[in-house]
N, CA, C and O atoms as CSV, one atom per row, in Angstrom:
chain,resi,resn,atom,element,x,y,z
A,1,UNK,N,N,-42.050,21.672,29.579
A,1,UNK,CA,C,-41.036,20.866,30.244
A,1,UNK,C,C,-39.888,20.604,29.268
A,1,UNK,O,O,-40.085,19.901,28.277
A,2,UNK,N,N,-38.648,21.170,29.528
A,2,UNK,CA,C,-37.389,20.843,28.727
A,2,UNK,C,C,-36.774,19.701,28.863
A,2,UNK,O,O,-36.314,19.671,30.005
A,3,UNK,N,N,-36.471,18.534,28.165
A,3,UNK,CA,C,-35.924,17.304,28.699
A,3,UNK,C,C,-34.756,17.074,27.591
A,3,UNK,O,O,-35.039,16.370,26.622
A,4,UNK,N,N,-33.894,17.448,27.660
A,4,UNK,CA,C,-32.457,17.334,27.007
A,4,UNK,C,C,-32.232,16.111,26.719
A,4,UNK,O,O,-32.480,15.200,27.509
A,5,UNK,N,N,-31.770,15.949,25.641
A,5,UNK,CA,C,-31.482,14.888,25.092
A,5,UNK,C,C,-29.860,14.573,24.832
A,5,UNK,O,O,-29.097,15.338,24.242
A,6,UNK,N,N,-29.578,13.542,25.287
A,6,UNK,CA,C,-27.676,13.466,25.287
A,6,UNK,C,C,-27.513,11.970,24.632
A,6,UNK,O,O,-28.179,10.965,24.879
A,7,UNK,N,N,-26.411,12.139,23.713
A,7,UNK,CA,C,-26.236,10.466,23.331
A,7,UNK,C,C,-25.327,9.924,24.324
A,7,UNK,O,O,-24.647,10.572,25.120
A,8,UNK,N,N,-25.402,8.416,24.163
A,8,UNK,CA,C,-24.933,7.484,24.947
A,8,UNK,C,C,-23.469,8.166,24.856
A,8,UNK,O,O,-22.974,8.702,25.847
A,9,UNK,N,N,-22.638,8.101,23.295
A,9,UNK,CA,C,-20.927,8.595,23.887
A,9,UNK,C,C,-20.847,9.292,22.275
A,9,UNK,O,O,-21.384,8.896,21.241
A,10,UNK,N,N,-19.987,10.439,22.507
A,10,UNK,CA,C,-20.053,11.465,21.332
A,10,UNK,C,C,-19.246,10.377,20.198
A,10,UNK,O,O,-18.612,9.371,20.517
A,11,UNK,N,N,-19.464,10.876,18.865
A,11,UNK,CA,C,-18.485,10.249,17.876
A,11,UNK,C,C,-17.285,11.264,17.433
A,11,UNK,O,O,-17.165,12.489,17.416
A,12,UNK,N,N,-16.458,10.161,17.084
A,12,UNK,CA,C,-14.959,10.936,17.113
A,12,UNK,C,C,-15.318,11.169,15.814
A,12,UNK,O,O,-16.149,10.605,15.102
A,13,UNK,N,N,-14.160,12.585,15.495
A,13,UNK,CA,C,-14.425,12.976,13.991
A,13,UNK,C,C,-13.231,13.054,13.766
A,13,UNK,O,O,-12.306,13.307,14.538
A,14,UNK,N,N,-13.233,12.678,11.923
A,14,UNK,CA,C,-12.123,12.994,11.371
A,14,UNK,C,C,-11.075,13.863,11.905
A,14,UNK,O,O,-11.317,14.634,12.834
A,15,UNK,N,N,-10.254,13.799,11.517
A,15,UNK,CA,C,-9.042,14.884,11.780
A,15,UNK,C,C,-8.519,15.498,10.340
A,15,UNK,O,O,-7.654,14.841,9.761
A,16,UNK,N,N,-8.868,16.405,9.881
A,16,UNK,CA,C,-9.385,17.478,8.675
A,16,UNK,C,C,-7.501,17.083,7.944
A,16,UNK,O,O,-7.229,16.569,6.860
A,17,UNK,N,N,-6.657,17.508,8.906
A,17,UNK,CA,C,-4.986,17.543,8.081
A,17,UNK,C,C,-4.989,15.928,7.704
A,17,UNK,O,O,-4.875,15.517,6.550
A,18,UNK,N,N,-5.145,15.037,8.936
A,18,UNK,CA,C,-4.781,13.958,8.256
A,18,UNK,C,C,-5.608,13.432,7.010
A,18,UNK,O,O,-4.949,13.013,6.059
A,19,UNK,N,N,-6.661,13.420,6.947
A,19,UNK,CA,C,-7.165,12.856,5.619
A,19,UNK,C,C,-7.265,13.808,4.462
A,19,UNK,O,O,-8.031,13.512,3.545
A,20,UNK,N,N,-6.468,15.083,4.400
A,20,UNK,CA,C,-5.821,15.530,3.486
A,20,UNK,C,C,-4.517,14.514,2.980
A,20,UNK,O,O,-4.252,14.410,1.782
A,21,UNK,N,N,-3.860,13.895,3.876
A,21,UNK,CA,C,-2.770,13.919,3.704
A,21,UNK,C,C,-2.343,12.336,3.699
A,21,UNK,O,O,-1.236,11.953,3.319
A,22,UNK,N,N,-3.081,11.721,4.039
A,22,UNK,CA,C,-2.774,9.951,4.070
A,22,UNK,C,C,-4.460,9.219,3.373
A,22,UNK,O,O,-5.641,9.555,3.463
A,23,UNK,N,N,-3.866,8.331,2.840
A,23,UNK,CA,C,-5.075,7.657,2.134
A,23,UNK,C,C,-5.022,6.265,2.320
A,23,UNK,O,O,-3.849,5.892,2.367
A,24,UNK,N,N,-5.800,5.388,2.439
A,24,UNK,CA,C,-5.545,3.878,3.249
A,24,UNK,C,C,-5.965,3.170,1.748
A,24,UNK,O,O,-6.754,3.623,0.918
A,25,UNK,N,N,-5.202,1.958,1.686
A,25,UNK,CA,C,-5.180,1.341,0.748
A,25,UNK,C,C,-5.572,0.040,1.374
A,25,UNK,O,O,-5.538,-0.264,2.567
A,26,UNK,N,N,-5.993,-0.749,0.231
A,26,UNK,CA,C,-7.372,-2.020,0.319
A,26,UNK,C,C,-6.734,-2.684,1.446
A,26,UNK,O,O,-7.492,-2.710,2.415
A,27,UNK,N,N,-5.665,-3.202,1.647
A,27,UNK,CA,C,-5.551,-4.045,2.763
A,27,UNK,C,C,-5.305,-3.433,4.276
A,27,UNK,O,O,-5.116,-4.061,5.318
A,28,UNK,N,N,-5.356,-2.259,4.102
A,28,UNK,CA,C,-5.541,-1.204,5.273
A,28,UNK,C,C,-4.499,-1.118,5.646
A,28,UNK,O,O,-4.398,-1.532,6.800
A,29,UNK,N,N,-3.261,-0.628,5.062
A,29,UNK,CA,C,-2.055,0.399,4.727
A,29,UNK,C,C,-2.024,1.798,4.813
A,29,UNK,O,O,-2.528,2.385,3.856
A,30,UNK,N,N,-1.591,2.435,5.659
A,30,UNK,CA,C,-1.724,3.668,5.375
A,30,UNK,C,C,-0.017,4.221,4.214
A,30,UNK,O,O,1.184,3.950,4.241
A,31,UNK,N,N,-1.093,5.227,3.214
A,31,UNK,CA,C,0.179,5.535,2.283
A,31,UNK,C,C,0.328,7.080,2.455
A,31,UNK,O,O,-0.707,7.725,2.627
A,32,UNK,N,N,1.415,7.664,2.426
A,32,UNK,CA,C,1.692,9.015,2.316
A,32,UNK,C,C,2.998,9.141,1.201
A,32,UNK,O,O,3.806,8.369,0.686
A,33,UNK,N,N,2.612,10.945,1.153
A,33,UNK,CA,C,3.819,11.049,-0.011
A,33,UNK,C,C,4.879,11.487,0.588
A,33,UNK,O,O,5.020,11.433,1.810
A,34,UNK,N,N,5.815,12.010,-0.292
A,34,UNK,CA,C,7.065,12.047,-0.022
A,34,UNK,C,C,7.627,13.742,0.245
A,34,UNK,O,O,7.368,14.583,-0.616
A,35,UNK,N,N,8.212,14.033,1.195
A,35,UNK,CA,C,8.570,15.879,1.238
A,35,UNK,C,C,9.395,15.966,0.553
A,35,UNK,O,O,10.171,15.046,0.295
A,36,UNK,N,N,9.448,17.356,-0.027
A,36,UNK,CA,C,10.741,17.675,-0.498
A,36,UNK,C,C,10.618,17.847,-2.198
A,36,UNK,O,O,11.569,18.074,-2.945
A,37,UNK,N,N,9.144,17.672,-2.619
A,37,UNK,CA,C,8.857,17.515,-4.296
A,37,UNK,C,C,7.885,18.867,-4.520
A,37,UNK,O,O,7.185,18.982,-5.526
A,38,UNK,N,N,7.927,19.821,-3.511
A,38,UNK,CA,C,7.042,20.448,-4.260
A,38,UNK,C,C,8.184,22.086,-4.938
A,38,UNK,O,O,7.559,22.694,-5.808
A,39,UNK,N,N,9.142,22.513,-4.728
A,39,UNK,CA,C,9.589,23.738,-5.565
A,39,UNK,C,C,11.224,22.909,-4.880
A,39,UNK,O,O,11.524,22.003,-4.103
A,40,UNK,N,N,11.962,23.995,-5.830
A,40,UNK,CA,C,13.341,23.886,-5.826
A,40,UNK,C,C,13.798,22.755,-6.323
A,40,UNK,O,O,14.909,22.355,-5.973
A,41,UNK,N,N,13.051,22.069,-7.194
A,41,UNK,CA,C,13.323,21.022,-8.237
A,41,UNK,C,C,14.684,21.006,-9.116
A,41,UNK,O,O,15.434,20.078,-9.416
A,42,UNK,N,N,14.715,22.418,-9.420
A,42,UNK,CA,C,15.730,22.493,-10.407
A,42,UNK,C,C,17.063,22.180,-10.282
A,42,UNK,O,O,17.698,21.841,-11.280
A,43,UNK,N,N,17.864,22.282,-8.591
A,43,UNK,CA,C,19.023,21.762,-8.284
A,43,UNK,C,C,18.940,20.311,-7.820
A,43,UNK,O,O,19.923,19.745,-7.341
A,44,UNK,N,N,17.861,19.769,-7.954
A,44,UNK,CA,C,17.326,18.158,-7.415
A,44,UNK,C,C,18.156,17.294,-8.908
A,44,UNK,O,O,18.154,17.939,-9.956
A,45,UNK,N,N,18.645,16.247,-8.912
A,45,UNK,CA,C,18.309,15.315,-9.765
A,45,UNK,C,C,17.167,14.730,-10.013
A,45,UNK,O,O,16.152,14.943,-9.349
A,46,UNK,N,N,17.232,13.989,-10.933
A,46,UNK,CA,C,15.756,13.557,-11.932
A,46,UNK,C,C,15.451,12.059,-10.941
A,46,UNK,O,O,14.385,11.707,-10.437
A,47,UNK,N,N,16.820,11.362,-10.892
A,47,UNK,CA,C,16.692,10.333,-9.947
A,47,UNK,C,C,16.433,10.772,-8.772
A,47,UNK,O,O,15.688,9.880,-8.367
A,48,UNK,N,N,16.530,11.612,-7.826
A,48,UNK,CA,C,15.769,12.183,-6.740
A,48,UNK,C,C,14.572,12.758,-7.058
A,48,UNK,O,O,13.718,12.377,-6.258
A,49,UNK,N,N,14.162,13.464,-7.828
A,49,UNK,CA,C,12.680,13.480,-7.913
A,49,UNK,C,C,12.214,12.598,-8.220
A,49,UNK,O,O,11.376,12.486,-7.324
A,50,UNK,N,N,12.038,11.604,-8.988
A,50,UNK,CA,C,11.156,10.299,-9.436
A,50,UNK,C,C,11.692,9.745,-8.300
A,50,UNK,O,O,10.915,10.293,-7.518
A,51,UNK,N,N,12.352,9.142,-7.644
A,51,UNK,CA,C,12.104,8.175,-6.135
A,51,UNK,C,C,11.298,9.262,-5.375
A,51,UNK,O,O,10.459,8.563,-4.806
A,52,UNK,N,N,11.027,10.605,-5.001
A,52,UNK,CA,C,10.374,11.043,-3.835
A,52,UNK,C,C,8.723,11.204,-4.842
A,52,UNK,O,O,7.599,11.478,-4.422
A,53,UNK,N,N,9.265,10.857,-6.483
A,53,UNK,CA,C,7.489,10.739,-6.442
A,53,UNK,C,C,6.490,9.581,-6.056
A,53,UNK,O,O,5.281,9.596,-6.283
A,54,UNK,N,N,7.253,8.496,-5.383
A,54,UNK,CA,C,6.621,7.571,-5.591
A,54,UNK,C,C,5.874,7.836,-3.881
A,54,UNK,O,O,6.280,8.707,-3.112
A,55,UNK,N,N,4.657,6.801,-3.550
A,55,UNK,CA,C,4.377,6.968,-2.471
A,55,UNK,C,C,5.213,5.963,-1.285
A,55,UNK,O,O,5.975,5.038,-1.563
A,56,UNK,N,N,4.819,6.449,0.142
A,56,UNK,CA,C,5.299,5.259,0.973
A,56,UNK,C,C,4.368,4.692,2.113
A,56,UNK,O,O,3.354,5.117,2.665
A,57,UNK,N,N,4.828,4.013,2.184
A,57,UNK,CA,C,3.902,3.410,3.453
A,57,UNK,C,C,4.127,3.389,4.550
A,57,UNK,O,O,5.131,2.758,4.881
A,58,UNK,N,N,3.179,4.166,5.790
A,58,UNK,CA,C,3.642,4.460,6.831
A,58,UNK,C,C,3.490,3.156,7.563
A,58,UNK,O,O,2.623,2.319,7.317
A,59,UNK,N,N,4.525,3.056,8.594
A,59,UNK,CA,C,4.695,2.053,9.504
A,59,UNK,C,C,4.833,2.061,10.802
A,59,UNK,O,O,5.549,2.961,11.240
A,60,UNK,N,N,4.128,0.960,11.944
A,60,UNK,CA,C,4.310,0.681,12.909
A,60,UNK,C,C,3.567,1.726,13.883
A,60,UNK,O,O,2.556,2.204,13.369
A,61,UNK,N,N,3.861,2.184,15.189
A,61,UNK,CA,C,3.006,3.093,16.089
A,61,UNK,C,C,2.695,4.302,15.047
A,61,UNK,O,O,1.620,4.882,15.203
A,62,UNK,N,N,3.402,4.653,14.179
A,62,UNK,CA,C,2.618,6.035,13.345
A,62,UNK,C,C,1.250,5.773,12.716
A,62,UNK,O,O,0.210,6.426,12.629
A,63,UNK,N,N,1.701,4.417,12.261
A,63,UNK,CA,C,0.530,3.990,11.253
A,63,UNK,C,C,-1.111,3.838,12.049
A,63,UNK,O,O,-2.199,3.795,11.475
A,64,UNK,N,N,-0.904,3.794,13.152
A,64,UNK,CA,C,-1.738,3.310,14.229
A,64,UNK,C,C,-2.223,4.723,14.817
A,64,UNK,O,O,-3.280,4.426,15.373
A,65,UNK,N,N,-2.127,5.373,14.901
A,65,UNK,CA,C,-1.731,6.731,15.234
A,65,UNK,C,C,-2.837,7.216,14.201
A,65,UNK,O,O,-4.017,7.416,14.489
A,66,UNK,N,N,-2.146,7.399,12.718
A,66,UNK,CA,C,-2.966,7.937,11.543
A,66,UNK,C,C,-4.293,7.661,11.523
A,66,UNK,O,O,-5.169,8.516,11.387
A,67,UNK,N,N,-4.576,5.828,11.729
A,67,UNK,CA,C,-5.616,5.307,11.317
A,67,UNK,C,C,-6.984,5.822,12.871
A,67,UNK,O,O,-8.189,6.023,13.018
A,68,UNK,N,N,-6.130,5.812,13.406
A,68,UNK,CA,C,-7.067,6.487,14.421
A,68,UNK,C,C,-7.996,7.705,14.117
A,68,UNK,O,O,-9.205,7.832,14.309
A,69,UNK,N,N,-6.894,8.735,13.480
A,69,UNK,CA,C,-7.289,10.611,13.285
A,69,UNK,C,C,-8.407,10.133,12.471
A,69,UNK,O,O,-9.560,10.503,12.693
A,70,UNK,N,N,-8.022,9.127,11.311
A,70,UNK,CA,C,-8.870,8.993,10.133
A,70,UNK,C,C,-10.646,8.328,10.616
A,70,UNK,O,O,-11.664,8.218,9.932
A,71,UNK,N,N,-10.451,8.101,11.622
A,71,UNK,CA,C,-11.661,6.971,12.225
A,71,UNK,C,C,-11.732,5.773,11.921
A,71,UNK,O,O,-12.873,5.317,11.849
A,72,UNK,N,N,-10.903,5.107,11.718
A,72,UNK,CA,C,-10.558,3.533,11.419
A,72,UNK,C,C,-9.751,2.863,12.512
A,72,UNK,O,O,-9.429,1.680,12.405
């Protein structure tokens, strides 16, 4: 006798790009980096690269959005 077994409701899974790419900080912030830093540096200023190295913090319906993909 085969009696299948099903759970009550599936669990959501990660979303593989986003938690490459955003990391949540202690008070549950989501932070991402900045585009535009990885080649063609050399016609950039120094003051434009050091501000796009820093991170930022995503905000408002995005942030809500992210924390979802992530399972939070």
């Amino acid at each position: 006798m085969n009696v299948r077994r099903t759970a009550a409701m599936p669990k959501q899974k990660t979303h593989s790009g986003a938690k490459k790419r955003f990391k949540l900080t202690g008070s549950g912030k989501v932070k991402r980096q900045q585009a535009n830093r990885r080649h063609y540096l050399e016609h950039k200023s120094s003051r434009l690269t050091r501000r796009l190295a820093s991170d930022q913090i995503v905000t408002g319906g995005q942030a809500k959005v992210v924390k979802k993909m992530l399972g939070k």
